[in-house]
N, C-alpha and C positions, 0 to 999 in steps of 0.2 A: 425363496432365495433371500439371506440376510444378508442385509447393506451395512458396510462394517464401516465407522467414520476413520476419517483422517487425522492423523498427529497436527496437532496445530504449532505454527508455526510461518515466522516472514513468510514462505518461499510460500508455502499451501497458502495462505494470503491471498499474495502477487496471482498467483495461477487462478482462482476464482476472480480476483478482481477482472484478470484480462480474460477472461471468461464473458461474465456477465459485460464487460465492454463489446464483445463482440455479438454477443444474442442482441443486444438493444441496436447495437449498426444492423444489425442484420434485420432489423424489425420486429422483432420478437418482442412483448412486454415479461419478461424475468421474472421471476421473484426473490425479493434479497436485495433490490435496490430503496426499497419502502421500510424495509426493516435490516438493517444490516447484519446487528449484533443478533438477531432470530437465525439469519444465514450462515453466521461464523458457528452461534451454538448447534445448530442442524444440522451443519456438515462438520465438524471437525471436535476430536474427543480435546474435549481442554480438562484443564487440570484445577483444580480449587481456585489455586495462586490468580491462572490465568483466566478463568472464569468472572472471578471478582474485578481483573485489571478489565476488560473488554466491557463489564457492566458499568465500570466506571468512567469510561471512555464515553459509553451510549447517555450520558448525564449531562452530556454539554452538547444541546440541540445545536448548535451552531456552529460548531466544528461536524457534526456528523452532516448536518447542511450543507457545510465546505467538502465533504468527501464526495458527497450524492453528486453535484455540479460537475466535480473533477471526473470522476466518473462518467456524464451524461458530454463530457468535453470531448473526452479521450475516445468517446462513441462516434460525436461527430467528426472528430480528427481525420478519417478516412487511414486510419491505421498511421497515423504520426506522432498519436502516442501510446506510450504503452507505461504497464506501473511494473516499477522495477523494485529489488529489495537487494540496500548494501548494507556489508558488514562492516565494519569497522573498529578500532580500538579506541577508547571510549579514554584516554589519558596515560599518565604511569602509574595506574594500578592495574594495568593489561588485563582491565576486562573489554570485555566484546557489547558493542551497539546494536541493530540492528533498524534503518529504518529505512519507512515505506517511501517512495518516493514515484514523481508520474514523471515520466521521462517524453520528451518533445522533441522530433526530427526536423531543423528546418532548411529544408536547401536554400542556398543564395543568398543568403543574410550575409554582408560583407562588416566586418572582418571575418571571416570565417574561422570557427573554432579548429579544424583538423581542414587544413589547408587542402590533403589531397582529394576529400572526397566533397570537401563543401558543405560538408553538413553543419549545424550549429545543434548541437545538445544541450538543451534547455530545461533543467528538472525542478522542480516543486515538491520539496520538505513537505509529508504529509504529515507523519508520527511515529515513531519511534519505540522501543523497548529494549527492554536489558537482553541478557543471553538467553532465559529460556522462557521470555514474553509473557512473564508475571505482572512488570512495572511497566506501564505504557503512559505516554506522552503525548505532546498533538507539537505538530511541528520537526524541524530537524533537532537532532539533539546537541548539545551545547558539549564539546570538549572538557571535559574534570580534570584538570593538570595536579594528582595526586591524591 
């Protein structure tokens, strides 16, 4: 049987991140949280453009330090977080953003954000990329007003 990879992409992302958040809650030791960008290239068909952005990403130990944590966080969280991916338009020249973000559930934090449920939504800018995740970033991405 051939394993055929996934289109890469935010979403296929997000879904492996909250993946391997949940193998590690669950006690599992994973593999892909020691090498990230070995896990993105093994599961998922990337393309030249996006190949090069993700190597380039894996070049700054300390931002991929900053993921591994968030990551081994969102484990302990007991499911109050989870990493989410929004799109967004990126200025007026209507193109599209996409970035990663790890999204945080917390009841009873007063003022509460959405009054009726009490929750407060707390998210953390991880990194970002253009529309077809060639150009990648570390952080939320900054509005381009033209």
């Amino acid at each position: 049987m051939t394993w055929e990879k996934s289109r890469f992409g935010p979403s296929a992302l997000v879904i492996e991140l909250n993946d391997l958040t949940r193998r590690i809650a669950a006690g599992e030791d994973p593999q892909g949280l020691d090498d990230l960008v070995a896990m993105v290239e093994e599961r998922f068909q990337l393309t030249e453009g996006q190949q090069t952005g993700v190597r380039d990403l894996a070049s700054q130990a300390d931002q991929i330090s900053r993921l591994k944590e968030l990551v081994l966080d969102a484990a302990r969280s007991d499911g109050a977080s989870q990493f989410v991916v929004v799109q967004r338009p990126n200025g007026a020249n209507g193109r599209f953003v996409h970035e990663l973000r790890r999204e945080t559930l917390a009841k009873g934090i007063a003022p509460a954000a959405d009054e009726e449920s009490g929750v407060l939504r707390a998210t953390v800018g991880i990194a970002h990329c253009d529309a077809d995740c060639r150009n990648w970033g570390w952080g939320s991405a900054k509005t381009k007003e033209a």
